[in-house]
DSSP file (Angstrom, degrees, kcal/mol; ACC not computed):
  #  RESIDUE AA STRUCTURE BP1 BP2  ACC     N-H-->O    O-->H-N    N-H-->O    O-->H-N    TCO  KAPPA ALPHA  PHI   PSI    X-CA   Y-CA   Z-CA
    1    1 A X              0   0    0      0, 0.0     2,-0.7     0, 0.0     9,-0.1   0.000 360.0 360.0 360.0 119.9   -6.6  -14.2   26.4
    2    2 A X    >>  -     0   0    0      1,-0.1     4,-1.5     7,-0.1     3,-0.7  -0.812 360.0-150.5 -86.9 112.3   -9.0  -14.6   29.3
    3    3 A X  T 34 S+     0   0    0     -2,-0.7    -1,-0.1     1,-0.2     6,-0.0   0.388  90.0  64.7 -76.3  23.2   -9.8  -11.3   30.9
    4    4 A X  T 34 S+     0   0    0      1,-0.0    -1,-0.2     3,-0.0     3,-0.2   0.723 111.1  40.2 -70.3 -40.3  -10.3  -12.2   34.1
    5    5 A X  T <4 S+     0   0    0     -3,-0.7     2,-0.4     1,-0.2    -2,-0.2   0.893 126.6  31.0 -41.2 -63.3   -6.8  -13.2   34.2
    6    6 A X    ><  -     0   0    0     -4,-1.5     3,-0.8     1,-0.1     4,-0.4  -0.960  59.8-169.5-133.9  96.9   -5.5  -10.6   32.5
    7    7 A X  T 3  S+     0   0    0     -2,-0.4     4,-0.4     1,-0.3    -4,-0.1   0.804  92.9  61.5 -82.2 -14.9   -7.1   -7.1   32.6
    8    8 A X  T >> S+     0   0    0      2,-0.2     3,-1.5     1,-0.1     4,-1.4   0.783  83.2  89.9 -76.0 -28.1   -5.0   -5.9   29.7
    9    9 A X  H <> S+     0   0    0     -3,-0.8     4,-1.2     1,-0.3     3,-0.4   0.761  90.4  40.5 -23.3 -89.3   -6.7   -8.8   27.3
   10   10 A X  H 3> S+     0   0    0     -4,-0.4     4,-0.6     1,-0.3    -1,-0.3   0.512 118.6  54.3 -63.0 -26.9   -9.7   -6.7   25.9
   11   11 A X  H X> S+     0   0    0     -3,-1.5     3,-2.6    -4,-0.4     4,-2.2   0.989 109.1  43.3 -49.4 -73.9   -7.3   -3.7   25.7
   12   12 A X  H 3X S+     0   0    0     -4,-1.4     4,-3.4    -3,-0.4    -2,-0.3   0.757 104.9  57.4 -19.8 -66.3   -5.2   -5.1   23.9
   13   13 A X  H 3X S+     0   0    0     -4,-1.2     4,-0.9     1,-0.2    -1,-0.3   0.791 115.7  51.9 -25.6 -38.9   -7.6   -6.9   21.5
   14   14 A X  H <X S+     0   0    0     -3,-2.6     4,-1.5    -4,-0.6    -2,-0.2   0.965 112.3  32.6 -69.6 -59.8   -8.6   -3.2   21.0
   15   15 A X  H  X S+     0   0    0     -4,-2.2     4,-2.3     1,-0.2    -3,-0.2   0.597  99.1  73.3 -98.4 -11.6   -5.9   -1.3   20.4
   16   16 A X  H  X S+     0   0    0     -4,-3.4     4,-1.1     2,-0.2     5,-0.3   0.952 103.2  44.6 -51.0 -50.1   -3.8   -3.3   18.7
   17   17 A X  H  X S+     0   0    0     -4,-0.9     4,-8.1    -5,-0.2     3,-0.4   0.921 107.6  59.6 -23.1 -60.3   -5.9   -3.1   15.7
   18   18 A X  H  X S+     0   0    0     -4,-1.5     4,-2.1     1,-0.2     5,-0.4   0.925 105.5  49.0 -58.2 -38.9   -6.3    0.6   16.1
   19   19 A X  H  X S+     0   0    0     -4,-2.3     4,-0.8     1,-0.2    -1,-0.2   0.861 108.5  52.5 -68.0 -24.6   -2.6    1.1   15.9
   20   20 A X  H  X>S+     0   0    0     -4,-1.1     4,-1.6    -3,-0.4     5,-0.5   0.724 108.1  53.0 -66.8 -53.5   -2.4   -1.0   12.9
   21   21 A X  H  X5S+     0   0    0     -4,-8.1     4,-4.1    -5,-0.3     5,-0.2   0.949 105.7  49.1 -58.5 -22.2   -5.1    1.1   11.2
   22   22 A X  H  X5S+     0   0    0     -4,-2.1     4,-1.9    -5,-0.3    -2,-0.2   0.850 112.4  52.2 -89.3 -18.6   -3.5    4.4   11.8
   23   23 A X  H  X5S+     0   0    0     -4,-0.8     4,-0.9    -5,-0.4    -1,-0.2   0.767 112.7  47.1 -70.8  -6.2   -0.1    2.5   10.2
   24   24 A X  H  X5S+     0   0    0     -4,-1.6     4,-2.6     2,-0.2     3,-0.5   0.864 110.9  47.3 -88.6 -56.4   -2.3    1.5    7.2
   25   25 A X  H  X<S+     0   0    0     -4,-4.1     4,-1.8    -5,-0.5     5,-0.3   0.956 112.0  53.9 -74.8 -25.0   -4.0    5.2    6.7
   26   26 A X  H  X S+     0   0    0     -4,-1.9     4,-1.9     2,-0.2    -1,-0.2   0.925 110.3  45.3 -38.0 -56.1   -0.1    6.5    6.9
   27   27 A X  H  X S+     0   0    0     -4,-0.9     4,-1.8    -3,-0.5    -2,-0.2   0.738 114.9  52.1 -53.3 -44.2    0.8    4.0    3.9
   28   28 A X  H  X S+     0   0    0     -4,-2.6     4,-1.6     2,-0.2     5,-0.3   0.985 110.5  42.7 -49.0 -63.9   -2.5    5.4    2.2
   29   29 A X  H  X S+     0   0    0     -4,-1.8     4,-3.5    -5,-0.4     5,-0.4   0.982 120.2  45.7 -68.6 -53.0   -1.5    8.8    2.5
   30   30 A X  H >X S+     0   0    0     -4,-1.9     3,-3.1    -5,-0.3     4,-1.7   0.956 115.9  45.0 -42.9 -73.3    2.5    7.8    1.3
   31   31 A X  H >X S+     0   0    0     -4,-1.8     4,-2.8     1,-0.3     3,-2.7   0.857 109.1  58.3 -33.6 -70.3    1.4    5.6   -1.6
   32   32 A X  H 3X S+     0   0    0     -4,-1.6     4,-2.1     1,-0.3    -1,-0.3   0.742 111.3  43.0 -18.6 -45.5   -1.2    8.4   -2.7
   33   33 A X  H <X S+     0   0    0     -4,-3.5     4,-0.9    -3,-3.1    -1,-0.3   0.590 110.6  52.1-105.1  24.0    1.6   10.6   -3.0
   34   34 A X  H <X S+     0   0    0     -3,-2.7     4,-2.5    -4,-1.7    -2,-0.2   0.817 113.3  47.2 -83.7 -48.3    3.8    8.2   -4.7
   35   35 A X  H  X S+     0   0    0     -4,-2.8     4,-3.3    -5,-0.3     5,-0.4   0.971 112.0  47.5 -55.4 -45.2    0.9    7.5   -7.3
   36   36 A X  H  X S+     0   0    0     -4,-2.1     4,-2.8    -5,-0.3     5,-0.4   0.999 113.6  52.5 -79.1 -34.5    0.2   11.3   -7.9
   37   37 A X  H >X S+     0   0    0     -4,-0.9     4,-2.0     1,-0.2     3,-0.6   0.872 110.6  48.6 -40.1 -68.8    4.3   11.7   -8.3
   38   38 A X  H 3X S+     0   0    0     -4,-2.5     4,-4.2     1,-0.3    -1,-0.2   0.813 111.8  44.5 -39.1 -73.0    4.2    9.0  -10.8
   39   39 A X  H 3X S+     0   0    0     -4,-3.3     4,-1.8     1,-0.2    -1,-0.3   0.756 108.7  57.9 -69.1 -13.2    1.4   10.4  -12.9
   40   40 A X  H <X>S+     0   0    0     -4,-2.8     4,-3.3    -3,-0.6     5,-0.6   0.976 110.6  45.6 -46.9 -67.4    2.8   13.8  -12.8
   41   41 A X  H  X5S+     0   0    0     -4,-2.0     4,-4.6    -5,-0.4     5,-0.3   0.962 108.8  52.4 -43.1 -47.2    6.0   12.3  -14.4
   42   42 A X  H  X5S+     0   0    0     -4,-4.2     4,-3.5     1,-0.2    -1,-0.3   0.939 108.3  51.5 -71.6 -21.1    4.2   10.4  -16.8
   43   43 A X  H  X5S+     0   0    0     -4,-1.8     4,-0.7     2,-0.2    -2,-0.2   0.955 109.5  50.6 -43.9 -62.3    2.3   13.7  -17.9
   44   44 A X  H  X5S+     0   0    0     -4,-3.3     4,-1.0     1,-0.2    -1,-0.2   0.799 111.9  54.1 -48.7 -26.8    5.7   15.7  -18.3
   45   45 A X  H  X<S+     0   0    0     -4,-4.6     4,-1.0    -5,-0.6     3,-0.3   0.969 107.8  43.2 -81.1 -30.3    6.5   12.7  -20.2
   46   46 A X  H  X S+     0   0    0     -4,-3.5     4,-0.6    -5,-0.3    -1,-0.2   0.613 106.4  57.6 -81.0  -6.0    3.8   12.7  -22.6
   47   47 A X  H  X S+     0   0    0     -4,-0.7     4,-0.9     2,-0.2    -1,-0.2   0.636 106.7  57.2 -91.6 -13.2    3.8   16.3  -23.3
   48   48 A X  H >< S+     0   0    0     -4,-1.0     3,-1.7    -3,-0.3    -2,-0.2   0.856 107.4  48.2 -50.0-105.1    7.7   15.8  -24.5
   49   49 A X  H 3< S+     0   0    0     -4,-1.0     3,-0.5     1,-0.3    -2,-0.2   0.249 111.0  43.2 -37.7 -29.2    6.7   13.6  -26.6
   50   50 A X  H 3< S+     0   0    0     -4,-0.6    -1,-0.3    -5,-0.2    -2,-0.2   0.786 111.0  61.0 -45.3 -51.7    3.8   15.4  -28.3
   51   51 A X  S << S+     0   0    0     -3,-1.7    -2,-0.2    -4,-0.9     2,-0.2   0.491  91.8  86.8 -27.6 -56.0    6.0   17.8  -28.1
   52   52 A X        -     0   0    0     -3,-0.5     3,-0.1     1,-0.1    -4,-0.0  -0.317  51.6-163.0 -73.4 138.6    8.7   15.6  -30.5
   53   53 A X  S    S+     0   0    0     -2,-0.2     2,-1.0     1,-0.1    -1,-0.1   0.780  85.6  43.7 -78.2 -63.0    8.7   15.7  -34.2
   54   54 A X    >   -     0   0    0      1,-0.2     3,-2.1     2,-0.0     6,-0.3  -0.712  64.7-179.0-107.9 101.5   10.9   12.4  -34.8
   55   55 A X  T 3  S+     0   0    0     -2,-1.0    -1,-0.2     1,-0.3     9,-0.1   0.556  73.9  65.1 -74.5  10.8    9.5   10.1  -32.5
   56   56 A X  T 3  S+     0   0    0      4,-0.2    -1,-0.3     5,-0.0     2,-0.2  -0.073  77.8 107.9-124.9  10.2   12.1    7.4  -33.5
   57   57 A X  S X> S-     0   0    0     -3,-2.1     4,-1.6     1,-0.1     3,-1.5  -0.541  84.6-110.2-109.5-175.4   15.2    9.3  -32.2
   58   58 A X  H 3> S+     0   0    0      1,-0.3     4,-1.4    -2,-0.2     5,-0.2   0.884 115.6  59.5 -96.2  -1.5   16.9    8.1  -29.2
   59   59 A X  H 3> S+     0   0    0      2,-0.2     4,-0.6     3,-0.1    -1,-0.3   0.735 120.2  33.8 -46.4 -28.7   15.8   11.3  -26.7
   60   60 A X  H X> S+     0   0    0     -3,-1.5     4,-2.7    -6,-0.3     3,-0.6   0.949 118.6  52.5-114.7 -55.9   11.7   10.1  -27.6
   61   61 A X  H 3X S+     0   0    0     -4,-1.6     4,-2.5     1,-0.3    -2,-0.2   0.701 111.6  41.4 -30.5 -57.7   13.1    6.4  -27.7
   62   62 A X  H 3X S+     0   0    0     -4,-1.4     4,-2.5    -5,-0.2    -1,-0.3   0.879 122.8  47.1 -82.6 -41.8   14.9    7.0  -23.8
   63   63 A X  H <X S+     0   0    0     -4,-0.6     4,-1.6    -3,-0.6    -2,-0.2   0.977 116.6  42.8 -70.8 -36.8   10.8    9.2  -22.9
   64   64 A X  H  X S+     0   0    0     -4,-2.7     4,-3.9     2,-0.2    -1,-0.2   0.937 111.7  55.2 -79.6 -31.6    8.7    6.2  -24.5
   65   65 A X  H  X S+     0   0    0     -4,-2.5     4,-1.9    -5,-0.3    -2,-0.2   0.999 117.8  31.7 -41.7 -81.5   10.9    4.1  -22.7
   66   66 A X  H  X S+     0   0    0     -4,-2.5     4,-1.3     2,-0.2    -1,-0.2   0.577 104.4  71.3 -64.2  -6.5   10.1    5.7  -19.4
   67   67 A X  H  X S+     0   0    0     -4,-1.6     4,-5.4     2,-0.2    -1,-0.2   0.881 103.1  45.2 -47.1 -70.2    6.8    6.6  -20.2
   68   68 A X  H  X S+     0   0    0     -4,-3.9     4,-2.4     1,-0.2    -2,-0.2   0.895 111.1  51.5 -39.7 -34.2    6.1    2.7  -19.9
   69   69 A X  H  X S+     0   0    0     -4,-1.9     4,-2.3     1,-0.3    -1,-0.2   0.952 110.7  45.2 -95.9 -36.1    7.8    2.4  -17.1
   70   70 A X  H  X S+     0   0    0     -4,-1.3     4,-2.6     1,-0.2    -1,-0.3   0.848 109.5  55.4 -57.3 -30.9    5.8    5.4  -15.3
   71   71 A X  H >X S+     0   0    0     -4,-5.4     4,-1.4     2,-0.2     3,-0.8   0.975 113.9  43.9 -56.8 -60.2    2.7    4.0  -16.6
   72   72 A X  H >X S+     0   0    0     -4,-2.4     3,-2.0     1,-0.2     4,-0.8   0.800 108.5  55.1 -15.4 -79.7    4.1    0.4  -14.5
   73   73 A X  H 3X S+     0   0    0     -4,-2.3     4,-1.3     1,-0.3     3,-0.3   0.670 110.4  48.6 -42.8 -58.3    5.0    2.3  -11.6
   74   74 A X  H <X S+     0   0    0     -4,-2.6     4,-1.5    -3,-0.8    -1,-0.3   0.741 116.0  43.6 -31.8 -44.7    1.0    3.7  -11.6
   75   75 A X  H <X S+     0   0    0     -3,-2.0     4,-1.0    -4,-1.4    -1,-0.2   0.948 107.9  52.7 -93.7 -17.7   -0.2    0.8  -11.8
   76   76 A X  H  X S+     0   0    0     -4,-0.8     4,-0.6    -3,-0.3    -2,-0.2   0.662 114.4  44.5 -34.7 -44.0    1.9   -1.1   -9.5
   77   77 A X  H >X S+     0   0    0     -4,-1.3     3,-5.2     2,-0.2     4,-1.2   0.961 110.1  55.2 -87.9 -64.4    1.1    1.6   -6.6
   78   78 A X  H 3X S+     0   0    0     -4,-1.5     4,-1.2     1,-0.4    -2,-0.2   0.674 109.1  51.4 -58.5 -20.3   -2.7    1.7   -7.4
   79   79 A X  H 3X S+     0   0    0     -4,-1.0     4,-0.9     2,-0.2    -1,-0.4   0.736 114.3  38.9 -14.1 -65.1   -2.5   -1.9   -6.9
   80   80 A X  H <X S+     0   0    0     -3,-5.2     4,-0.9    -4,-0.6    -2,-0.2   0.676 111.7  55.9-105.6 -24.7   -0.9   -1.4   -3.9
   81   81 A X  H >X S+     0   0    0     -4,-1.2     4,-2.8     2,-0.2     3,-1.4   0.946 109.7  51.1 -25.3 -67.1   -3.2    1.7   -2.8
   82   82 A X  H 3X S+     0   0    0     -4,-1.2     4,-2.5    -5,-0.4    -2,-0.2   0.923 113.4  42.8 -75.3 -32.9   -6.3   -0.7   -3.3
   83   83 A X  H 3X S+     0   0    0     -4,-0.9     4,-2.4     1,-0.2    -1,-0.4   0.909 114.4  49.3 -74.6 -19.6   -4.6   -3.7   -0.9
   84   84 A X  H <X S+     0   0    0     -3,-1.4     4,-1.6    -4,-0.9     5,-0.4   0.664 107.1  56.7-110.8 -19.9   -3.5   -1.0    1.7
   85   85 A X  H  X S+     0   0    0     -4,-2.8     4,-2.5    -5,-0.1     5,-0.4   0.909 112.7  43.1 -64.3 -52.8   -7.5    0.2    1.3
   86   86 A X  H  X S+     0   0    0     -4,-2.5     4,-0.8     1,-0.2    -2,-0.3   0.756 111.8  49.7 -40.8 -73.7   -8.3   -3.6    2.3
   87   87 A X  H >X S+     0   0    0     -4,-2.4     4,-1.7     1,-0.3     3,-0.8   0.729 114.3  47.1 -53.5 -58.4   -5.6   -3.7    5.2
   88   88 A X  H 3X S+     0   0    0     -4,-1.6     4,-1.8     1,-0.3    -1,-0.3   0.925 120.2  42.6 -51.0 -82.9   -7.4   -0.1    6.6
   89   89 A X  H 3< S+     0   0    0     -4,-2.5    -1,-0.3    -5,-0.4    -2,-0.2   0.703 115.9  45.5 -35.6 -42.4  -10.9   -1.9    6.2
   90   90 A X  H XX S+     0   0    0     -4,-0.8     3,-5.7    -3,-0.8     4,-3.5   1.000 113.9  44.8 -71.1 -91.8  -10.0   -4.9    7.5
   91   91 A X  H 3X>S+     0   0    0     -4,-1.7     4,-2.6     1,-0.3     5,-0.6   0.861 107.4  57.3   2.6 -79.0   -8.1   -3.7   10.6
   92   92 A X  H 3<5S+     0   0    0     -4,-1.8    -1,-0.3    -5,-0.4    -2,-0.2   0.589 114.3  45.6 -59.6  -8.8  -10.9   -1.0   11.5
   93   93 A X  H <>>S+     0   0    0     -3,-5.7     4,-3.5    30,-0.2     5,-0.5   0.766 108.9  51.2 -76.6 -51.4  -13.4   -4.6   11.5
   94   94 A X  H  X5S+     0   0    0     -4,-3.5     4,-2.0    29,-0.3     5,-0.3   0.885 111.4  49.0 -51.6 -52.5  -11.0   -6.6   13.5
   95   95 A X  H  X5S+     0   0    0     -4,-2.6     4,-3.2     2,-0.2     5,-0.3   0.953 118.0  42.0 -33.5 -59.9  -11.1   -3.3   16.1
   96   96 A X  H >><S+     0   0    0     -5,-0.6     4,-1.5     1,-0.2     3,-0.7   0.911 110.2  52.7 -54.1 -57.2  -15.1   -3.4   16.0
   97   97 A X  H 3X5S+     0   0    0     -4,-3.5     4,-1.8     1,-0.3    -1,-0.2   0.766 115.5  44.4 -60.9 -39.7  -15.6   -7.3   16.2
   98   98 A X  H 3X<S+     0   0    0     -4,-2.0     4,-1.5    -5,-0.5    -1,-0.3   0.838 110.8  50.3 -88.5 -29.1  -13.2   -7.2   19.5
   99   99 A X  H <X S+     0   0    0     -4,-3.2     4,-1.3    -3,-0.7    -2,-0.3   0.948 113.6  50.3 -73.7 -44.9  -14.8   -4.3   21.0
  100  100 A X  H  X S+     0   0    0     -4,-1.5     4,-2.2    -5,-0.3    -2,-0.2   0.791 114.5  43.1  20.5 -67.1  -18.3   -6.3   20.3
  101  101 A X  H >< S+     0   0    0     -4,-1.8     3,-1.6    -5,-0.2     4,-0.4   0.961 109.5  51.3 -75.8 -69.0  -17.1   -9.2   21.8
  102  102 A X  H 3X S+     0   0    0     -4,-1.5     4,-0.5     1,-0.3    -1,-0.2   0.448 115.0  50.9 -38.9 -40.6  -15.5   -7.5   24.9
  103  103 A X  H >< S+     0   0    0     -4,-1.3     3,-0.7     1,-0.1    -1,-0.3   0.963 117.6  39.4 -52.8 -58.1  -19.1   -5.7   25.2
  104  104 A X  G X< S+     0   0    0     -4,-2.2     3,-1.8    -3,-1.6    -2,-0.2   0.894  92.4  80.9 -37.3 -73.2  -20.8   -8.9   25.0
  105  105 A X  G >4 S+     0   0    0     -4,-0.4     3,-0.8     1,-0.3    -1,-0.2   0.476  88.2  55.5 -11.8 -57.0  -18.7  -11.2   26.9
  106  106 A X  G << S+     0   0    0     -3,-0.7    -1,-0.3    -4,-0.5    -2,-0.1   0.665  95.5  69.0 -66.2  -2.0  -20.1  -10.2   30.3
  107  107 A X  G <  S-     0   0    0     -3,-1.8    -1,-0.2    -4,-0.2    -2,-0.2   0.930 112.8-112.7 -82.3 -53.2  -23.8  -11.0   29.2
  108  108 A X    <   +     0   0    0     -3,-0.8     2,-1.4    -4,-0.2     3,-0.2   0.555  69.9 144.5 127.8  20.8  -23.0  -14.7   29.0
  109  109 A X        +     0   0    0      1,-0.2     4,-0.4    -5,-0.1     5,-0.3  -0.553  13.3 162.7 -71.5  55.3  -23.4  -14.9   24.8
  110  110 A X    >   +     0   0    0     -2,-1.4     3,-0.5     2,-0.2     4,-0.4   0.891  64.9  54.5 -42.8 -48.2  -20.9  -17.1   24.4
  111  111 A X  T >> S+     0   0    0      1,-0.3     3,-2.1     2,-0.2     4,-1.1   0.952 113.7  43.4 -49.7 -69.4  -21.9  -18.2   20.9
  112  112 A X  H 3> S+     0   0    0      1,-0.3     4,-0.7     2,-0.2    -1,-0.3   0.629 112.9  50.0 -60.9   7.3  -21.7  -14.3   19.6
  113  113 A X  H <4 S+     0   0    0     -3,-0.5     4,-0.4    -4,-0.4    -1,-0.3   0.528 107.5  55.9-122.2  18.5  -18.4  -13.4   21.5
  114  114 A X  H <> S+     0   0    0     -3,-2.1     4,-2.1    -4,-0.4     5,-0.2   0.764 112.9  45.2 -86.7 -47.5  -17.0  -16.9   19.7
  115  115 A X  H >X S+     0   0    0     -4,-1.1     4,-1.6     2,-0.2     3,-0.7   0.931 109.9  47.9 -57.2 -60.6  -18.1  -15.1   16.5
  116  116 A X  H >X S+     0   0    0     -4,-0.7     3,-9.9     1,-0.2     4,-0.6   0.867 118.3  51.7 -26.1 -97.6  -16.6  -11.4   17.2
  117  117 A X  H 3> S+     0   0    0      1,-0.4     4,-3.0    -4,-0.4     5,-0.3   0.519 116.5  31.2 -29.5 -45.6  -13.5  -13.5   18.1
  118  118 A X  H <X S+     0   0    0     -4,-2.1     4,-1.2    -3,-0.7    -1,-0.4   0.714 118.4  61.0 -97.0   2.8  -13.2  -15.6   15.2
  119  119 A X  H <X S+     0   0    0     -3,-9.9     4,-4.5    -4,-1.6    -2,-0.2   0.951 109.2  41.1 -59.4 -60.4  -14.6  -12.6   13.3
  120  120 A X  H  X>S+     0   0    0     -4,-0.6     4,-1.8     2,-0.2     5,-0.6   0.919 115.5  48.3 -50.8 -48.0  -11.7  -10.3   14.4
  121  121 A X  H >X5S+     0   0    0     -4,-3.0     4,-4.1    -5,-0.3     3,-1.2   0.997 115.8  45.5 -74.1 -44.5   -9.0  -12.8   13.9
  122  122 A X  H 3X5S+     0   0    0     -4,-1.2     4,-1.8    -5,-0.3     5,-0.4   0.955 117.2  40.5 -27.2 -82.9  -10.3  -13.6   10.6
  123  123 A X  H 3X5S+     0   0    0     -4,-4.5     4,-1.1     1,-0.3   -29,-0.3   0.721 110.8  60.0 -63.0  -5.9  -10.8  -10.0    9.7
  124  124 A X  H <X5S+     0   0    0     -4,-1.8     4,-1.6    -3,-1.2    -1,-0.3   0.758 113.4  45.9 -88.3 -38.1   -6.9   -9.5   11.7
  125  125 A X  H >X<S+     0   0    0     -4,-4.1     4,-2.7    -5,-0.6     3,-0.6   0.960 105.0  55.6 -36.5 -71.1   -5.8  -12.3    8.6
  126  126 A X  H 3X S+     0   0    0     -4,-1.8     4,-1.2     1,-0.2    -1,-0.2   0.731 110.0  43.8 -45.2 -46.7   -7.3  -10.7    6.2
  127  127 A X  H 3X S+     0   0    0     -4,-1.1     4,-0.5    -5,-0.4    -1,-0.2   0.757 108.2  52.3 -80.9 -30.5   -5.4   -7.4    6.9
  128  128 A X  H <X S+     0   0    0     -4,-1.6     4,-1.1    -3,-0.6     5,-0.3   0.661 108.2  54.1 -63.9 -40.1   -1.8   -8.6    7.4
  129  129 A X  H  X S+     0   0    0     -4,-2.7     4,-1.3     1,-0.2    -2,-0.2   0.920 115.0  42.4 -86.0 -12.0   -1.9  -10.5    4.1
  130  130 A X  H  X S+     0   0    0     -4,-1.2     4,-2.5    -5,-0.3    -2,-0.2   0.818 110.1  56.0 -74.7 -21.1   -3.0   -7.2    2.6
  131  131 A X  H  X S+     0   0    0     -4,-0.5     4,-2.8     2,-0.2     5,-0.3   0.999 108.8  41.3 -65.8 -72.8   -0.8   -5.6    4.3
  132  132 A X  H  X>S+     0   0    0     -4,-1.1     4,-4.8     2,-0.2     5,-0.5   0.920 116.6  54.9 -34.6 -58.9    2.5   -7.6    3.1
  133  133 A X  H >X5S+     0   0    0     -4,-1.3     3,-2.4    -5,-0.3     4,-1.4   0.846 105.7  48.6 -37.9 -70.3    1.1   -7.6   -0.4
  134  134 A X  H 3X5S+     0   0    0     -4,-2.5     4,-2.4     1,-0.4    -1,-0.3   0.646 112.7  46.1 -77.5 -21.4    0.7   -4.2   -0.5
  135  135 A X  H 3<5S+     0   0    0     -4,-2.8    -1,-0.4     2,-0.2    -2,-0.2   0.769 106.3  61.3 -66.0 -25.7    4.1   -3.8    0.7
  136  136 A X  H XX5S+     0   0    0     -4,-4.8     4,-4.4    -3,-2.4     3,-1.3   0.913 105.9  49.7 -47.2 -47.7    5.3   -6.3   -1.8
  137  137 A X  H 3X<S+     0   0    0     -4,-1.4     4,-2.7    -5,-0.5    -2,-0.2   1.000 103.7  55.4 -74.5 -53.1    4.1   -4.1   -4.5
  138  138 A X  H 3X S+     0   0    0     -4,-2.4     4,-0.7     1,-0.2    -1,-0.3   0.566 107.7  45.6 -79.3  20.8    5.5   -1.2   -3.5
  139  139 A X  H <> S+     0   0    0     -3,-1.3     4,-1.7     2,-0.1    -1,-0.2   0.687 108.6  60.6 -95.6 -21.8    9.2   -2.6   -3.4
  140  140 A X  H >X S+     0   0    0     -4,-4.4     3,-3.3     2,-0.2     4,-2.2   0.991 114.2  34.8 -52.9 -65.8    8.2   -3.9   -6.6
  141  141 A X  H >X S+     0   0    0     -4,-2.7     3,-1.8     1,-0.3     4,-1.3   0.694 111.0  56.7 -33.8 -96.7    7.7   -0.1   -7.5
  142  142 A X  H 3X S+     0   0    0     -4,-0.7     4,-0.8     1,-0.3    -1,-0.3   0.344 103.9  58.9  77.8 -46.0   10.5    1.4   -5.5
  143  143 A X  H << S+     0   0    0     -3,-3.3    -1,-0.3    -4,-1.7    -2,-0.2   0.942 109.6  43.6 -70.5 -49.5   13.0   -1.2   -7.8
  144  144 A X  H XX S+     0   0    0     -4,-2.2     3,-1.8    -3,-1.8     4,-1.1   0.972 110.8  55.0 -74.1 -33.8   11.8    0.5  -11.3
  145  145 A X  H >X S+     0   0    0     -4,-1.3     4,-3.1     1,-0.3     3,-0.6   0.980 113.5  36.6 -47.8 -38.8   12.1    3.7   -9.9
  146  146 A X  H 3< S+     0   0    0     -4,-0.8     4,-0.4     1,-0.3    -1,-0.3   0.397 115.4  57.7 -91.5  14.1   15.8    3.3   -8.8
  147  147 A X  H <> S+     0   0    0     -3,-1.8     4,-2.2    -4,-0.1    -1,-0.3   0.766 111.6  42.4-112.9 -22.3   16.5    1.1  -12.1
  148  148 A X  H <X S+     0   0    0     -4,-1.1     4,-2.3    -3,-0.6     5,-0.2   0.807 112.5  49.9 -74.7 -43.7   15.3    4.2  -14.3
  149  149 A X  H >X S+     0   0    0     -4,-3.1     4,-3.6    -5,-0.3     3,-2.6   0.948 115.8  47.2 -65.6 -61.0   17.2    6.9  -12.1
  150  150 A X  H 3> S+     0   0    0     -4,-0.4     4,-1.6     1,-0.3    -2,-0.2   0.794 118.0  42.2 -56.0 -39.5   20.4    4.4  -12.7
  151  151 A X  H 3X S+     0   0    0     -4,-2.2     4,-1.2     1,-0.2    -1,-0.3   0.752 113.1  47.6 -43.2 -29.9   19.5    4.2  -16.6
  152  152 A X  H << S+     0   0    0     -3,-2.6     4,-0.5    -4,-2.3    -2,-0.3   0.727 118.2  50.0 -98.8 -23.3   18.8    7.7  -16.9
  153  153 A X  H >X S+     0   0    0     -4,-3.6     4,-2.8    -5,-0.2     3,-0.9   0.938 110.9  40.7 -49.7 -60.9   22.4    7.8  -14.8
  154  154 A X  H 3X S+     0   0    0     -4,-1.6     4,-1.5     1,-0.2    -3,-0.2   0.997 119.6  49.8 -80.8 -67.0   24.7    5.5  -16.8
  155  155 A X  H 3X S+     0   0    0     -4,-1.2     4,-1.0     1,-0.2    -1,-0.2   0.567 106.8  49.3 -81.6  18.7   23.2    7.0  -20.0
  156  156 A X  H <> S+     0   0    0     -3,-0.9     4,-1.7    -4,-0.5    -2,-0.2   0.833 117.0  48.8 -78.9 -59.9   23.6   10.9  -19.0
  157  157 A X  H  < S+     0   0    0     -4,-2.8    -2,-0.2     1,-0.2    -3,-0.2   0.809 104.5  59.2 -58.1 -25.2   27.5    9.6  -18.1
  158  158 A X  H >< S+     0   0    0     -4,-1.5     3,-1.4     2,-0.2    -1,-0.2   0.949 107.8  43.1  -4.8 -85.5   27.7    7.9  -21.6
  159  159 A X  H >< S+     0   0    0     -4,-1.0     3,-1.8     1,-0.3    -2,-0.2   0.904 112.0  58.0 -60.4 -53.3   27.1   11.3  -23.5
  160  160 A X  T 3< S+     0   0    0     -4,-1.7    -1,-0.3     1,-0.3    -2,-0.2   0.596 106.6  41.5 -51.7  -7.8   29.5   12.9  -21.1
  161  161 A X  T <         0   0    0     -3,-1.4    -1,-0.3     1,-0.1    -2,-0.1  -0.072 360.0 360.0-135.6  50.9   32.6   10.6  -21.8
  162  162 A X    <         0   0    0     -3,-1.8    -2,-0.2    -5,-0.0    -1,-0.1   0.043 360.0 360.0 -89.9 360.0   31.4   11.1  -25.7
């Protein structure tokens, strides 16, 4: 984007980033409270189970069951916390490097506002494949939750047409 052409260029450059960072710290703040949900659960589960005499019957069988899966779910979001930190990091470079360059440019530093540039798109890479991961991970997540509610479904209707 030349900005002589195009006075919007060097805006653009800017603030796309910036919008992308404040959708990344939005996805922080979600995930976060998906994670603390998670370990909550798995706390209730493990004081059940403490809790339990016969750990071999199939109420602590159905908790240890979902115990694992709460532990998964935790690590699967912190996982996806830790890529969504990159995207946020990443993002908030690509923003600096382009405001950099934009400064530069008019100085005539062509080398350093080739660097900003391929600094930013670099660091604009970096952050869209963290981004997608981290979104990967949390559908990964998002499936064992809704396969637990639908186990913990089918086998509440079980006992009920016992």
């Amino acid at each position: 984007m030349d900005a002589s052409n195009n006075p919007f260029a060097i805006l653009s450059l800017i603030v796309a980033p910036a919008i992308l960072t404040n959708a990344s710290s939005v996805l922080i703040m979600s995930t976060s409270n998906r994670l603390a949900r998670a370990v909550d659960r798995a706390r209730e589960l493990s004081k059940q189970l403490e809790a339990e005499t016969d750990l071999k019957c199939p109420t602590a069988v159905r908790r240890l069951k979902e115990l694992a899966t709460a532990e998964d779910r935790a690590l699967l979001l912190l996982k996806g916390l830790r890529s969504f930190y990159v995207t946020l990091g990443a993002f908030s470079c690509a923003a600096l490097l382009s405001l950099l360059g934009a400064v530069l440019a008019p100085f005539e530093t062509r080398f350093f506002v080739e660097m900003m540039e391929i600094g930013g798109v670099a660091a604009g890479v970096v952050a869209v494949t963290s981004l997608m991961n981290g979104s990967r991970l949390l559908l990964r997540e998002t499936r064992i939750a809704v396969q637990v509610l639908s186990d913990r479904a089918a086998g509440l209707r079980a006992r009920a047409e016992i």
